[in-house]
C-alpha positions, 0 to 999 in steps of 0.5 A: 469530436470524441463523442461522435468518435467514441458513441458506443451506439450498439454496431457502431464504430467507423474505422475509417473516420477514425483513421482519418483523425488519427492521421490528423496527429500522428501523419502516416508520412513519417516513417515512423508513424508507420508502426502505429497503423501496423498494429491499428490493422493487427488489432483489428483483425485479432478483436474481429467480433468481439464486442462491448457490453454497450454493443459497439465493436470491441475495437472501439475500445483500444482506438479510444484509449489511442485517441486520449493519449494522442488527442488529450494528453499530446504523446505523439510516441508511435511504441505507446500509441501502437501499446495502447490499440494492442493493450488487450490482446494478451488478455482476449486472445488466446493464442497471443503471447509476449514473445509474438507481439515482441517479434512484430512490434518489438520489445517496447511495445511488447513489454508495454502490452504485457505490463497492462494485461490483467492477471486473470489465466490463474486459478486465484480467487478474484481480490488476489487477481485485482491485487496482483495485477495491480502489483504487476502494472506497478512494477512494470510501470517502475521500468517503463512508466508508459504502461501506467500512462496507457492503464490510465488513458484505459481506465478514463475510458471505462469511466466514461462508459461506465452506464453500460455495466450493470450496477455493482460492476460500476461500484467495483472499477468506480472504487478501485479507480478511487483508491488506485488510478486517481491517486496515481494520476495525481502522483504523476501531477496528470491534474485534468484526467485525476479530476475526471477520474475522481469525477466520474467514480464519485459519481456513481459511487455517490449519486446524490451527494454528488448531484448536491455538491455539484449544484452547489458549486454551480453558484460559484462560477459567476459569484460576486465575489470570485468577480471581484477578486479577480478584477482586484488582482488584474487591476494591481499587477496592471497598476505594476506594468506586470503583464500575467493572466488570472483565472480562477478556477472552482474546485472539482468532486475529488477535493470533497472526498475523504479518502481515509473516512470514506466521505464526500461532504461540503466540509471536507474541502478547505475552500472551494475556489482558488486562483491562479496568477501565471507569469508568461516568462519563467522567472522565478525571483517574478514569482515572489514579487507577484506574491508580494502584489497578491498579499498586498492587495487582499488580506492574506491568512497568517502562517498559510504561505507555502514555498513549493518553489524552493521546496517542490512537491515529490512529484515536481510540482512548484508554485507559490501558495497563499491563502486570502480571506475576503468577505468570510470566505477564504480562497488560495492563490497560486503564483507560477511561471508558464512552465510551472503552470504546464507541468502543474496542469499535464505533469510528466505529460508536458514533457512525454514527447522531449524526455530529456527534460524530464529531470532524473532525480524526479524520474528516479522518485517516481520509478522508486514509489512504483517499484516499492508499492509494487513489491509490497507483500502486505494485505491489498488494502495496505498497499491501496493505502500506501497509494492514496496516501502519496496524495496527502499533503506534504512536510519538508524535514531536513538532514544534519547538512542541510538537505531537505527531503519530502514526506507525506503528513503522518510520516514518522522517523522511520519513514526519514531513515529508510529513505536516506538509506535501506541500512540505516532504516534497518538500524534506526533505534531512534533519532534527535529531533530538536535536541531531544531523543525521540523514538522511531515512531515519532511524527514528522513535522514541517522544518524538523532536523532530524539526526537518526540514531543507529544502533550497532546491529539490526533493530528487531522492528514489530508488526505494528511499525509497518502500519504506522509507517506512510512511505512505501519503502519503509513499509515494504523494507520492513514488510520483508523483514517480516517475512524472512523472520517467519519464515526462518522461524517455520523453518527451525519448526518445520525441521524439528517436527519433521526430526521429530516424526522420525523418531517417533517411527524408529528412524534417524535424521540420515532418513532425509539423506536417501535417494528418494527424497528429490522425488518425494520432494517432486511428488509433493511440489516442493523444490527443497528440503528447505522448503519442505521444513517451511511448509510444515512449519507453516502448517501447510505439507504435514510431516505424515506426507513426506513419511508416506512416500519413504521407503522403509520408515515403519508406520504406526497404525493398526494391523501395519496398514498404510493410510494415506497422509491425510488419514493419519492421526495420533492419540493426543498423548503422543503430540510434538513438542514445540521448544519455544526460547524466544519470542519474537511479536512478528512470530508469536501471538497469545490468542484473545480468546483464552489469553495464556501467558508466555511461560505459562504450563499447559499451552497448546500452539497452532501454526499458520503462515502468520507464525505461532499462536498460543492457546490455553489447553482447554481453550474451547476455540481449539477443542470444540469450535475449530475441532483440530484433530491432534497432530495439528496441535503442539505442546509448548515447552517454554525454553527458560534457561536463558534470557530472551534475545532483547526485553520485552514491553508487555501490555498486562491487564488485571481484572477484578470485581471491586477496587479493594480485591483489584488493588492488594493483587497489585501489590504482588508484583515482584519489585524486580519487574519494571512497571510502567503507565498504570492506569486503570477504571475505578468506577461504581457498576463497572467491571474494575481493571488496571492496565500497566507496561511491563518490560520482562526479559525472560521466561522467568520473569514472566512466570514470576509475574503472571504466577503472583495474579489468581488464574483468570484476572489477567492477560496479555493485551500486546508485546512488542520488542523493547529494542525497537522503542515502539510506541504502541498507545492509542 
């Protein structure tokens, strides 16, 4: 029916039959039914003319993606139906906005409409587009989860018209789909559409691996042994009076796909088939004496038992899990009552149409994990990771009383901490884990007790404790704090420099008390001072902008002529200073192409959005390769008075061009300065290093150490704060 429905045949597409089955599930009898066809018809009035890539009437397209969520995913809903026929009308009609669409058809439909509008009226390149609105469905789909239902209904149908774009079209939605719609699928336990979807992209993302896997699955389906399994396991519950229907089940292309390394093999999946014993009533204690008649009639594999009864997964799914082993195959087996079995197989699905028995608990999960992913500020990529790593096998960690919650694998303490609490993330300095202290990059495990350790004021957290993070809060919690840290530091930067300037053109910080300042302030864009201090401290307005608009603040330039911002230059002796008296690794980077040290004399720094990098003031990536003029260089003075806000752990390698010259420079080491895992290469023909852990606690310590080594024979690999007990080895 769909395929005669849905052809795409150039010219085609017949509304009235399309009505006619559209009122086979939606009778246009009750009265609420009625906004439906209301948009059907105003849809096709605004689509009028336009047309597919394959030929078909562009109208063909949202009747489709109607027609899934009606037909395939049984949501009878008039609002989401009505959403899905008008979900791309924002996007190609000009003159259609939220405020129109929420006059004709209300605020639910309207904000379902505009949750699944593309960002594309702005002027960004197309990778910050794809993200934002990936950021915006997110988002919107965390205050009304329908947007995300109507995206992926919308995206099956791309999918399944895919062979009309043209090949590197067809590459781009089939690996977005990969790394974010079936992921999400999977996350609202959508099992039949998240293996469509994975089906369709690794088809065209890998034709002929999926061709050969495909052909070797196909033997599965009558294979002996599946037979005989099955007849095994029908005959014992028949033995028991246990009446429960059986059936196997041959797993899909999504199950041979490694999502972390990119692969689709034979070896990625842990077995190929498995099976599944439903009982008709749902009686859970019938569910563990199943498992019983399962282990004692096949030969179950030791430790594979998985409770997701008494320990659902994240996305409410439960089951019982063994594993057997038969004739050198090992198959799993699933035990469930019917209603496990119905959200197993449709998830939030099966309850759409009767809300109130989706569980609040698990509705307030799954609008947390959208939100969280949605308001990331990291890279694109990480939050394409964050996605697909809420497909990843689970561990269940338990709290001092007793309460267990759910992780993905390779969660570690922190990712524990800020689900309990946003403050005791904050100031997690740690946590004991079997009456052991562990620090908060510690992995989870299955069964662990985890009690955190709480310091007394916020933990100062490192760039690199956002990567080894895997929840979405965690990452995001700290993502922000990140943020904010850079973005006080351009701050104090921002507003030295721009003092500074003053200064150096015979005025007084009273200059940026004058009238005029709101209006330069417009001029260039910026709302604030606060603002403007931030972007010249991020190396984005140059203080020479804001000076070029104010009155009577004299210009240093030949013959008293005015030159506009982006002409004004200095000669190099007259450089700002840049008082640095802290560092902070979220701020402060040493540059790997000339490796200065902190304290070190003569260092330059540049500013970015990312914070402070140092270089070496002969470094020839800032004079020759990059060619920056003067003024976007600073001097660095390092503040040594006092000592830094917390100690830092220094990763330091010495070089040298043999082990007797290597060895004795070692031995200069001030016996104050704390040294920890040395390692190093001793080896004939190799260039000879040491690699060691330093924890310093000032500027002073820094230039006694770096002071004891000849210049060029040691840098710094990496820092990160002492306070956060970061574990940054390999």
């Amino acid at each position: 029916m769909y395929q005669q429905l849905f052809a795409e045949e150039p010219g085609q597409f017949d509304v009235g039959i399309y009505r006619l089955r559209m009122e086979e599930l939606l009778p246009p009898d009750n009265p609420a039914n009625a906004l439906f066809y209301r948009a059907l018809e105003y849809a096709l009035d605004l689509h009028e003319g336009q047309m597919r890539k394959s030929g078909a009437p562009y109208i063909s397209h949202p009747c489709a993606v109607a027609y899934i969520l009606a037909k395939e995913m049984g949501i009878r809903d008039p609002e989401m139906l009505a959403a899905a026929v008008l979900h791309d009308v924002i996007e190609d009609v000009p003159f259609i906005d939220y405020e129109i669409l929420e006059r004709t058809f209300g605020t639910v439909v309207a904000d379902l409409v505009e949750g699944c509008t593309k960002m594309t009226r702005l002027h960004q390149d197309r990778a910050v587009l794809k993200d934002l609105t990936h950021s915006k469905i997110l988002q919107t789909a965390s205050r009304r989860l329908g947007v995300l239902v109507v995206k992926l209904a919308d995206r099956l149908h791309n999918l399944r018209t895919l062979h009309h774009l043209p090949k590197p079209k067809q590459q781009r939605i089939a690996q977005e789909t990969l790394e974010i719609y079936a992921p999400l699928a999977a996350k609202l336990n959508i099992f039949h559409l998240k293996r469509e979807l994975y089906h369709l992209s690794l088809s065209y993302l890998y034709p002929k691996k999926s061709k050969k896997i495909l052909n070797a699955l196909r033997s599965l389906y009558g294979h002996a042994s599946i037979l005989e399994i099955t007849e095994r396991l029908k005959e014992a519950f028949a033995h028991r009076d246990m009446d429960v229907i059986v059936r196997s089940r041959v797993k899909g292309l999504g199950t041979y796909y490694d999502a972390a390394k990119g692969t689709l093999r034979l070896a990625n999946a842990e077995n190929r088939v498995d099976f599944t014993v439903v009982l008709p009533c749902n009686d859970v204690d019938a569910c563990y004496c199943a498992l019983g008649v399962v282990n004692s009639t096949l030969t179950p594999v030791p430790r594979s038992l998985r409770d997701f009864i008494a320990n659902p997964k994240n996305n409410g799914y439960m089951s019982l899990h063994t594993r057997i082993h038969y004739k050198g195959e090992n198959y799993l087996v699933k035990v469930r009552t019917a209603a496990m079995d119905e959200w197993a197989s449709h998830g939030v699905l099966s309850q759409w149409n009767n809300p109130e028995m989706i569980s609040e608990a698990y509705l307030k999960d799954i609008s947390e994990f959208l939100r969280s992913v949605g308001e990331y500020g990291g890279p694109p990529p990480q939050r394409r990771n964050l996605i697909q790593l809420s497909e990843a096998e689970e561990v269940t960690v338990y709290t001092p009383h007793g309460d267990a919650h759910t992780f993905p694998v390779g969660s570690i303490v922190l990712d524990f901490a800020f689900k309990i609490h946003s403050d005791l993330g904050n100031h997690c300095m740690g946590a004991i884990i079997g009456g052991r202290r562990v620090p908060p990059t510690q992995r989870l495990k299955d069964g662990d007790t985890v009690r955190v350790l709480k310091a007394e004021t916020a933990v100062r957290f490192d760039p690199d404790l956002e990567r080894l993070c895997v929840t979405p809060k965690a990452r995001n919690a700290i993502s922000k704090e990140i943020a904010r840290r850079r973005r006080n530091c351009a701050y104090h930067i921002g507003r030295d420099l721009l003092l500074q300037e003053l200064l150096s053109h015979g005025s007084t910080p009273r200059a940026l008390e004058r009238e005029e300042v709101p209006l330069i302030l417009e001029v260039l864009n910026v709302k604030s001072l606060e603002d403007l201090f931030v972007m010249i401290g991020q190396d984005l307005i140059s203080p020479h902008a804001f000076l070029y608009y104010l009155q009577d603040v004299p210009k240093k330039s030949a013959g008293n002529t005015r030159l506009r911002p982006e002409e004004e230059d200095e000669p190099a002796h007259e450089r700002k200073v840049l008082k640095v008296n802290d560092l902070d690794p979220a701020v402060h980077r040493f540059a790997g192409c000339c490796h200065p040290y902190p304290g070190e004399p003569k260092v330059l720094a540049t500013l970015s959005e990312r914070g402070v990098t140092f270089h070496r003031s002969r470094c020839s990536d800032v004079t020759e390769r990059h060619g920056l003029p003067p003024h976007k260089l600073l001097d660095v003075r390092w503040g040594d008075e006092s000592p830094w806000r917390s100690p830092m752990a220094m990763w330091v390698r010495v070089m040298g061009s043999d082990k007797q010259a290597l060895l004795p420079l070692l031995g200069n080491i001030p016996s104050e300065i704390e040294v920890r895992r040395l390692e190093g290469q001793f080896r004939t023909n190799l260039p000879q290093w040491v690699t060691f852990q330093v924890i310093l606690k000032g500027f002073e310590d820094a230039q006694r150490l770096f002071g004891c080594f000849p210049s060029g024979t040691v840098i710094v690999e990496r820092y990160g704060s002492l306070d956060a007990a970061i574990d940054l080895e390999d």
